[in-house]
PyMOL Python script that loads the backbone (N, CA, C, O; Angstrom):
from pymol import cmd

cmd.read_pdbstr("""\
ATOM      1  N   UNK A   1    -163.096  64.051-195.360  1.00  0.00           N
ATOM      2  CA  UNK A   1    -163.242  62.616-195.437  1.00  0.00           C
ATOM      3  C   UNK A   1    -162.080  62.005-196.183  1.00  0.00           C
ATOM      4  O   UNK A   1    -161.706  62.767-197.075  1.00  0.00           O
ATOM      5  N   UNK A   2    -161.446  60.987-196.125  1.00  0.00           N
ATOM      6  CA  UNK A   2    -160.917  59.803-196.577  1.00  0.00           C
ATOM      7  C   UNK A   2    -161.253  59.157-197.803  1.00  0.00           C
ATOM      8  O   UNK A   2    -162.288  58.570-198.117  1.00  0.00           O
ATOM      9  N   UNK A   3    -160.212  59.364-198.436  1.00  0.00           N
ATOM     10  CA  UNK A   3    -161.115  58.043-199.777  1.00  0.00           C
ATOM     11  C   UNK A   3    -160.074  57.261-199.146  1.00  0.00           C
ATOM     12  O   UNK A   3    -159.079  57.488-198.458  1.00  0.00           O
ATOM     13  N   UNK A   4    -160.799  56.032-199.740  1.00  0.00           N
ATOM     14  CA  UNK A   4    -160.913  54.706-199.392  1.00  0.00           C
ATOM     15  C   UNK A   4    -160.092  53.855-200.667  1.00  0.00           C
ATOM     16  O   UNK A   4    -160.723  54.255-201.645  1.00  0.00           O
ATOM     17  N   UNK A   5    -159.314  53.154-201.056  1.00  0.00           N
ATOM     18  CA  UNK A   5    -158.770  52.724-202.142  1.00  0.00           C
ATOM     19  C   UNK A   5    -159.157  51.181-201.856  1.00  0.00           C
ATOM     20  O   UNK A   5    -159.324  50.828-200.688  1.00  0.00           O
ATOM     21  N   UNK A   6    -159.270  50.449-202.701  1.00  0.00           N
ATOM     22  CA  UNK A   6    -159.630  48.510-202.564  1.00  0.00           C
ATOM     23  C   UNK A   6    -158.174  48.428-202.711  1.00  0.00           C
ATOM     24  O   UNK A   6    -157.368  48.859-203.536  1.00  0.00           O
ATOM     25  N   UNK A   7    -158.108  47.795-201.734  1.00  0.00           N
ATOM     26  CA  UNK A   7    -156.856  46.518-202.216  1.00  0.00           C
ATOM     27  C   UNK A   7    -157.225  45.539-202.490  1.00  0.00           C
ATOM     28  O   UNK A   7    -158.188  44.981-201.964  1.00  0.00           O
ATOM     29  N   UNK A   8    -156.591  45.136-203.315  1.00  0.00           N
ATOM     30  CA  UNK A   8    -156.716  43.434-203.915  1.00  0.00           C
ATOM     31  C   UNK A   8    -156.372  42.478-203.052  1.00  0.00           C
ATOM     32  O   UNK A   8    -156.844  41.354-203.227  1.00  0.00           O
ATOM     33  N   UNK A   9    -155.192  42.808-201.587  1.00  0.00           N
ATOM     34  CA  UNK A   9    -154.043  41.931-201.439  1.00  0.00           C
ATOM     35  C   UNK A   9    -153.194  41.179-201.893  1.00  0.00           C
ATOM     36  O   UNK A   9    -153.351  40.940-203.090  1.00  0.00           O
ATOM     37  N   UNK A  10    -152.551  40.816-201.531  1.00  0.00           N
ATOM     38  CA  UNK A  10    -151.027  40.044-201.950  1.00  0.00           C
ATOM     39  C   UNK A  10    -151.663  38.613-203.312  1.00  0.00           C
ATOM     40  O   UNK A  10    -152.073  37.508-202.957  1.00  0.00           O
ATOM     41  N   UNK A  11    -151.586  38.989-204.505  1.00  0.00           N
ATOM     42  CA  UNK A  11    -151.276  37.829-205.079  1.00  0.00           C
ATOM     43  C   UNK A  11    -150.233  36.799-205.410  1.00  0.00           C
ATOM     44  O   UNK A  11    -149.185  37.305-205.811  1.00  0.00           O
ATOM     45  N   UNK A  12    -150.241  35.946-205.369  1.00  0.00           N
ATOM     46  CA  UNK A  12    -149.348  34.501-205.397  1.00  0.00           C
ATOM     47  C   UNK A  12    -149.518  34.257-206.763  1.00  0.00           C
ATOM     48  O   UNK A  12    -150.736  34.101-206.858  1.00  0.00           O
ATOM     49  N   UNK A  13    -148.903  34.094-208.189  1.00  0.00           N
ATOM     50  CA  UNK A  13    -149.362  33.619-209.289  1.00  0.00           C
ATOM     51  C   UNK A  13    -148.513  32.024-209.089  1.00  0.00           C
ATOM     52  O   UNK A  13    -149.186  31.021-209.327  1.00  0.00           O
ATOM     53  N   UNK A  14    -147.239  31.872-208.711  1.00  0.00           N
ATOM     54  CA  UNK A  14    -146.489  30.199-209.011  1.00  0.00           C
ATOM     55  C   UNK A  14    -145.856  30.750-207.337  1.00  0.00           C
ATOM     56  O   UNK A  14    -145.832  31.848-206.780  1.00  0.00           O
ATOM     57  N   UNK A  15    -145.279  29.003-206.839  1.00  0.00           N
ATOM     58  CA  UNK A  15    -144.686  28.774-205.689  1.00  0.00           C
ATOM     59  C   UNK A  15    -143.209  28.725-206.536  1.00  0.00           C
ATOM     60  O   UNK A  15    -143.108  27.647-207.121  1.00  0.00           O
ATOM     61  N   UNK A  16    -142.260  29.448-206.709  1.00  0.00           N
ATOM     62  CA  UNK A  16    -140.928  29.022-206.985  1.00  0.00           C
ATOM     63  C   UNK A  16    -140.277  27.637-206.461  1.00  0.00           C
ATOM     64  O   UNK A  16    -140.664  27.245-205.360  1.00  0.00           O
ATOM     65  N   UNK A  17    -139.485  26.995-207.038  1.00  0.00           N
ATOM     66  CA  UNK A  17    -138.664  26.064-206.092  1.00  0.00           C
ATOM     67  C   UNK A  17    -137.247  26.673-205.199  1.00  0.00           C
ATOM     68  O   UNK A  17    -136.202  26.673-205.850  1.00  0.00           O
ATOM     69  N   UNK A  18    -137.205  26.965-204.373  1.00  0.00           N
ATOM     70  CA  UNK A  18    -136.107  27.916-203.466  1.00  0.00           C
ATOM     71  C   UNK A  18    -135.128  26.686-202.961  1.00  0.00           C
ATOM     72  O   UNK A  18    -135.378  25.728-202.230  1.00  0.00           O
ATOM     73  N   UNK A  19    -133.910  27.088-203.638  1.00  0.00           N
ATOM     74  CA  UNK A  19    -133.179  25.960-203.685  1.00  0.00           C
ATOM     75  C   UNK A  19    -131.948  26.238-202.391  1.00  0.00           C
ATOM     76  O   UNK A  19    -132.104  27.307-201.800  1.00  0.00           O
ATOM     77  N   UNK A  20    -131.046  25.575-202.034  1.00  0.00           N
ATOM     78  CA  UNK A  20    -130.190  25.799-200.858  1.00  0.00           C
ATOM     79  C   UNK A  20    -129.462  26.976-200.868  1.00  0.00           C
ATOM     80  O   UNK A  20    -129.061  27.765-200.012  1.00  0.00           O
ATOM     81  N   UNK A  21    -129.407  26.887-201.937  1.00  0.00           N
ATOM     82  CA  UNK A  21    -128.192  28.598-202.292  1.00  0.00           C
ATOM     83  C   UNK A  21    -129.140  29.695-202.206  1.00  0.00           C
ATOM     84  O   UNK A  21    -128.603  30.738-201.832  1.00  0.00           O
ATOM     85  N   UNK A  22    -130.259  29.771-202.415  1.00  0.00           N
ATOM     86  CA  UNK A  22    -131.385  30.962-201.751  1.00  0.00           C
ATOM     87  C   UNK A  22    -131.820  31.225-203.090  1.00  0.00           C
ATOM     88  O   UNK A  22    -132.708  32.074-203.006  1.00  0.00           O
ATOM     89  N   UNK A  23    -131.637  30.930-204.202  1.00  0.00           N
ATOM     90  CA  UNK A  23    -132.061  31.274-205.067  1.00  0.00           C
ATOM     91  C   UNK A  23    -133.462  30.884-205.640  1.00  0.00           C
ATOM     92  O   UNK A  23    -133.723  29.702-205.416  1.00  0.00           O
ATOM     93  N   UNK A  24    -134.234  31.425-206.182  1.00  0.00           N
ATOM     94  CA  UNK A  24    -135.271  30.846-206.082  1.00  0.00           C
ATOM     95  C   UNK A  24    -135.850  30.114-207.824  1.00  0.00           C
ATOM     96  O   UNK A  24    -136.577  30.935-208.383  1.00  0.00           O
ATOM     97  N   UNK A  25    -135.697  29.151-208.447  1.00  0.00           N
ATOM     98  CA  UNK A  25    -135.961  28.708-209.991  1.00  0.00           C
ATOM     99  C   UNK A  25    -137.498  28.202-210.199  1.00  0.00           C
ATOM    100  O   UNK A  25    -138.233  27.693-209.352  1.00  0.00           O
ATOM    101  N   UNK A  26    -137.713  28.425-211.268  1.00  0.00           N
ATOM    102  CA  UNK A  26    -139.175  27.741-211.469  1.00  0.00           C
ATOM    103  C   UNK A  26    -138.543  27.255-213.010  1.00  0.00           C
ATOM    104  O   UNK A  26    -137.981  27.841-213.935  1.00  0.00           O
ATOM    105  N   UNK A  27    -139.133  25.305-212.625  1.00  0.00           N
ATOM    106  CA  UNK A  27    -139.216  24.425-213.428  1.00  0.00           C
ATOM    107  C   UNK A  27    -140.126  24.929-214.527  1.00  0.00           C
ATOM    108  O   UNK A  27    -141.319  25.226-214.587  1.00  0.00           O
ATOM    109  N   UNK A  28    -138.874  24.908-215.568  1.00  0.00           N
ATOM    110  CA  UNK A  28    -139.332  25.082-216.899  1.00  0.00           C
ATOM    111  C   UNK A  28    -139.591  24.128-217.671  1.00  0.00           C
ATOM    112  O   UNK A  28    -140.415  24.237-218.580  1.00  0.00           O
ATOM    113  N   UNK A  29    -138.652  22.602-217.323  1.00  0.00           N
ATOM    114  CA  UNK A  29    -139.128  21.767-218.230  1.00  0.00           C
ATOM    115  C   UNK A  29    -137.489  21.480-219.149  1.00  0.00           C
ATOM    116  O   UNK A  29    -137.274  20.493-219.852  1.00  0.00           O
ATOM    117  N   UNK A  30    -136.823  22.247-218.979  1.00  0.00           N
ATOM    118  CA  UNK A  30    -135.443  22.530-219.830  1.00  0.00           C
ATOM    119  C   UNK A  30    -134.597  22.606-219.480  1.00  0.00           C
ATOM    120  O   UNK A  30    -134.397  23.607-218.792  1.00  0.00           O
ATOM    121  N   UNK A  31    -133.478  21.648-219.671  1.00  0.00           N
ATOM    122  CA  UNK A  31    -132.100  21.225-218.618  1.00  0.00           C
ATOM    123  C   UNK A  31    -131.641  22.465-218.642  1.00  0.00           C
ATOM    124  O   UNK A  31    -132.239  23.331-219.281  1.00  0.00           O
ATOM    125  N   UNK A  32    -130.680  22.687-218.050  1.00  0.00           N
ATOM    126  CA  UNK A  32    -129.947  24.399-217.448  1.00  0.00           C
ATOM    127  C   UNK A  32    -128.722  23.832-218.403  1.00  0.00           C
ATOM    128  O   UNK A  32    -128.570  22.650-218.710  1.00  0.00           O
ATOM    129  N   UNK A  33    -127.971  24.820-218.762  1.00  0.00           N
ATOM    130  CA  UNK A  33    -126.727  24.918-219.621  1.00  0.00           C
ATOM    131  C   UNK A  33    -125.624  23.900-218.825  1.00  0.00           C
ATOM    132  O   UNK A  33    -124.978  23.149-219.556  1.00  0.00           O
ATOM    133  N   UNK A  34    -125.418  23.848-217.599  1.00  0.00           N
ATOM    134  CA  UNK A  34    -124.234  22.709-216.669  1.00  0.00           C
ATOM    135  C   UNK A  34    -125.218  21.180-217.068  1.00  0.00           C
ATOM    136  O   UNK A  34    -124.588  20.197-217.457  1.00  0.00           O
ATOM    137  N   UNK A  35    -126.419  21.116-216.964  1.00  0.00           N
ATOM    138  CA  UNK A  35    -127.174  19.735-217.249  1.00  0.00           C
ATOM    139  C   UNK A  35    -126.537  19.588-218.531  1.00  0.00           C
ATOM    140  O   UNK A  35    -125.491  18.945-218.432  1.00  0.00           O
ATOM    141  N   UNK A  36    -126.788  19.937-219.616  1.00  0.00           N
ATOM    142  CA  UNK A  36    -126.508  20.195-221.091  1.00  0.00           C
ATOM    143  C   UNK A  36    -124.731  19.230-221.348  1.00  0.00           C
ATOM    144  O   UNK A  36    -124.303  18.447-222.196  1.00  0.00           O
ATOM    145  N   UNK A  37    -124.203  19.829-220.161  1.00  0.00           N
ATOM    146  CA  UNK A  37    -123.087  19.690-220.262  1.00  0.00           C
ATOM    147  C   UNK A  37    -121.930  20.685-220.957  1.00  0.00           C
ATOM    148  O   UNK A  37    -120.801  20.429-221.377  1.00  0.00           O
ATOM    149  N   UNK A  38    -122.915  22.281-220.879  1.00  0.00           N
ATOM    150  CA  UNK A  38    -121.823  23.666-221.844  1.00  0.00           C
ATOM    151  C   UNK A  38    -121.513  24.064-220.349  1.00  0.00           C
ATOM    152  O   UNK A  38    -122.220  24.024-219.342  1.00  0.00           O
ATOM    153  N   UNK A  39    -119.903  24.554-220.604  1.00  0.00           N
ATOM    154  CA  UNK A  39    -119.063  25.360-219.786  1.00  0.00           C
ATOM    155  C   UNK A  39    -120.029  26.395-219.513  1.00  0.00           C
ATOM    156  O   UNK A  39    -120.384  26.517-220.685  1.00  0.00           O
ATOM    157  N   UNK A  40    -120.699  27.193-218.931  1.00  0.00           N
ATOM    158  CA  UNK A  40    -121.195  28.690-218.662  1.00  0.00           C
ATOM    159  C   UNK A  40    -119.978  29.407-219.011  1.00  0.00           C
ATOM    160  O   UNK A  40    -119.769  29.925-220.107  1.00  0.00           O
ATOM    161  N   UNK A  41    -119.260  29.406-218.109  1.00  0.00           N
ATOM    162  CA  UNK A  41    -117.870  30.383-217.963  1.00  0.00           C
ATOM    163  C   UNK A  41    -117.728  30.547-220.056  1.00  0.00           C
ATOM    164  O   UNK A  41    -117.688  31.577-220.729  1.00  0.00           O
ATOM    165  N   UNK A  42    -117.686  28.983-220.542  1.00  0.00           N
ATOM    166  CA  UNK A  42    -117.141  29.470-222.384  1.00  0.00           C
ATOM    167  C   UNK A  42    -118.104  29.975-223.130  1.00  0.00           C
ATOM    168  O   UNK A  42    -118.049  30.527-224.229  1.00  0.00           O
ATOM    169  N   UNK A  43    -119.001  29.735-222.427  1.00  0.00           N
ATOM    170  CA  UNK A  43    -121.003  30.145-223.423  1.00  0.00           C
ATOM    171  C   UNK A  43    -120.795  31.598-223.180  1.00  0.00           C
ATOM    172  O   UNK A  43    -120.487  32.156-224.233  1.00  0.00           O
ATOM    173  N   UNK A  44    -120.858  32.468-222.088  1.00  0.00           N
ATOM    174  CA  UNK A  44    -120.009  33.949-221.502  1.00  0.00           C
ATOM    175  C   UNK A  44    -119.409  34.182-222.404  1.00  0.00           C
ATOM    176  O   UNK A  44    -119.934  34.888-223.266  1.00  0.00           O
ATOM    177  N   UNK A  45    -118.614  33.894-222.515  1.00  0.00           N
ATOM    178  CA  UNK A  45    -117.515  34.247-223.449  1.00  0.00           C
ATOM    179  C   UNK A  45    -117.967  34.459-224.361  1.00  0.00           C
ATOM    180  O   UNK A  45    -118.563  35.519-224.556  1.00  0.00           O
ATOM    181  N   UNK A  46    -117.822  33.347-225.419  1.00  0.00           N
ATOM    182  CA  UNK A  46    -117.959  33.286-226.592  1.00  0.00           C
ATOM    183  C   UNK A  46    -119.703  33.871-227.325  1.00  0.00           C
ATOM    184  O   UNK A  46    -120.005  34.006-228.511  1.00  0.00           O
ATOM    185  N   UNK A  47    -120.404  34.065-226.302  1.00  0.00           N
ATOM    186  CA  UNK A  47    -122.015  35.431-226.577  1.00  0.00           C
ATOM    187  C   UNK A  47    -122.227  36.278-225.905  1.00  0.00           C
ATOM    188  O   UNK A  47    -123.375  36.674-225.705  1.00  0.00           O
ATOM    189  N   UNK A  48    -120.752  37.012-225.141  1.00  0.00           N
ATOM    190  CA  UNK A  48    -120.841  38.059-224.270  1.00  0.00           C
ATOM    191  C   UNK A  48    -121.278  38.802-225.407  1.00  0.00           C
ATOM    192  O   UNK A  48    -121.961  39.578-224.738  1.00  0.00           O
ATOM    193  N   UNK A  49    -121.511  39.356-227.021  1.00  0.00           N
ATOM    194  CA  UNK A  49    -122.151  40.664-227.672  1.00  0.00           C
ATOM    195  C   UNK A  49    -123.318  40.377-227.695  1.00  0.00           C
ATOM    196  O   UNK A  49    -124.079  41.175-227.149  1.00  0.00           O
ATOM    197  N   UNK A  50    -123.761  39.434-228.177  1.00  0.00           N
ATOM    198  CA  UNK A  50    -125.292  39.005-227.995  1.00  0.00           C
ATOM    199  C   UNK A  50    -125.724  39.094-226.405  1.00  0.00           C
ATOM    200  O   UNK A  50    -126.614  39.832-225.981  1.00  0.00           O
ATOM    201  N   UNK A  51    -125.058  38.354-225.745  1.00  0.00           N
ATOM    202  CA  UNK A  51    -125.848  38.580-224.435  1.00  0.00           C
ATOM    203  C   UNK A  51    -126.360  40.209-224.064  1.00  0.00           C
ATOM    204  O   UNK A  51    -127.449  40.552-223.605  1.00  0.00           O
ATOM    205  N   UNK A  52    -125.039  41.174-224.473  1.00  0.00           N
ATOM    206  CA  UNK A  52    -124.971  42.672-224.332  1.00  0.00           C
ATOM    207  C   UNK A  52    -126.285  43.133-224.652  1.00  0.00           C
ATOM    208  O   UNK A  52    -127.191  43.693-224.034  1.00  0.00           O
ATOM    209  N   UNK A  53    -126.083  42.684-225.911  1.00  0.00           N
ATOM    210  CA  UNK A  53    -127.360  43.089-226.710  1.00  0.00           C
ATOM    211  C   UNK A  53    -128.848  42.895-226.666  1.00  0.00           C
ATOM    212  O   UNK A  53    -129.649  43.690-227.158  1.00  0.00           O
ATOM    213  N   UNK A  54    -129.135  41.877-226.095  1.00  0.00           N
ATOM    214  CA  UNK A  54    -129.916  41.237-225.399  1.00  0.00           C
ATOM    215  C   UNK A  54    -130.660  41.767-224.172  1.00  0.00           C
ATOM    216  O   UNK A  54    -131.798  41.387-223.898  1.00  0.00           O
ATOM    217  N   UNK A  55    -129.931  42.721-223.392  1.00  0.00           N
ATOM    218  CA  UNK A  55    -129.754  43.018-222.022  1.00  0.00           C
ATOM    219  C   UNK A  55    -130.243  44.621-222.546  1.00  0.00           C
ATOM    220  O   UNK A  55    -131.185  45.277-222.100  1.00  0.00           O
ATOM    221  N   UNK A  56    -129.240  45.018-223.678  1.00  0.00           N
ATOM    222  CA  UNK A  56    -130.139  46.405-223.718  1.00  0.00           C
ATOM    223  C   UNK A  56    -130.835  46.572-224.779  1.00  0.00           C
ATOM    224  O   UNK A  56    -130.465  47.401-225.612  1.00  0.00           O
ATOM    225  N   UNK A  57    -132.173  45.696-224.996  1.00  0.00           N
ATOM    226  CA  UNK A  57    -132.768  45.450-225.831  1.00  0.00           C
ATOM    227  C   UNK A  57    -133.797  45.831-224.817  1.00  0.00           C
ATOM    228  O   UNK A  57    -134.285  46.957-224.904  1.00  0.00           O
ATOM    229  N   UNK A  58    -134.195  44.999-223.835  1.00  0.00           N
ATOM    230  CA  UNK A  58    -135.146  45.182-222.442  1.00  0.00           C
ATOM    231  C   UNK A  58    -134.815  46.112-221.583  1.00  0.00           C
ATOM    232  O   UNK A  58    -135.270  45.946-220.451  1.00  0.00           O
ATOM    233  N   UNK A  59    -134.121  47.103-221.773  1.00  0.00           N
ATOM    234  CA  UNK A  59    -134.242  48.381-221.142  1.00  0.00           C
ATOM    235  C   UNK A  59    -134.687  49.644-221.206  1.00  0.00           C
ATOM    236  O   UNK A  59    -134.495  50.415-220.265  1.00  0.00           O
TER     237      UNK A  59
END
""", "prot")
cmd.dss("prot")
cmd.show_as("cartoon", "prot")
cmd.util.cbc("prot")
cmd.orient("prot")
């Protein structure tokens, strides 16, 4: 015989907003760093060790 396992099916918890570039963001409520008006490219820069660090903190 077969066991039988339940599936739950596919849960959905949020609809993302999927923007033209394919990416998909969910409204946080909190301007993005270009709204802000900071360079990304100099924010990079200038917390590429922190960012590092950051990154293998969650691994």
């Amino acid at each position: 015989m077969k066991k039988r396992h339940a599936r739950s099916g596919t849960r959905i918890t949020s609809s993302p907003n999927v923007t033209s570039d394919g990416k998909a963001r969910f409204d946080t409520g909190k301007p993005t760093l270009t709204q802000q008006g900071i360079d990304v490219d100099a924010f990079i820069y200038k917390n590429h060790a922190l960012i590092e660090k950051l990154r293998k903190g969650t691994q």
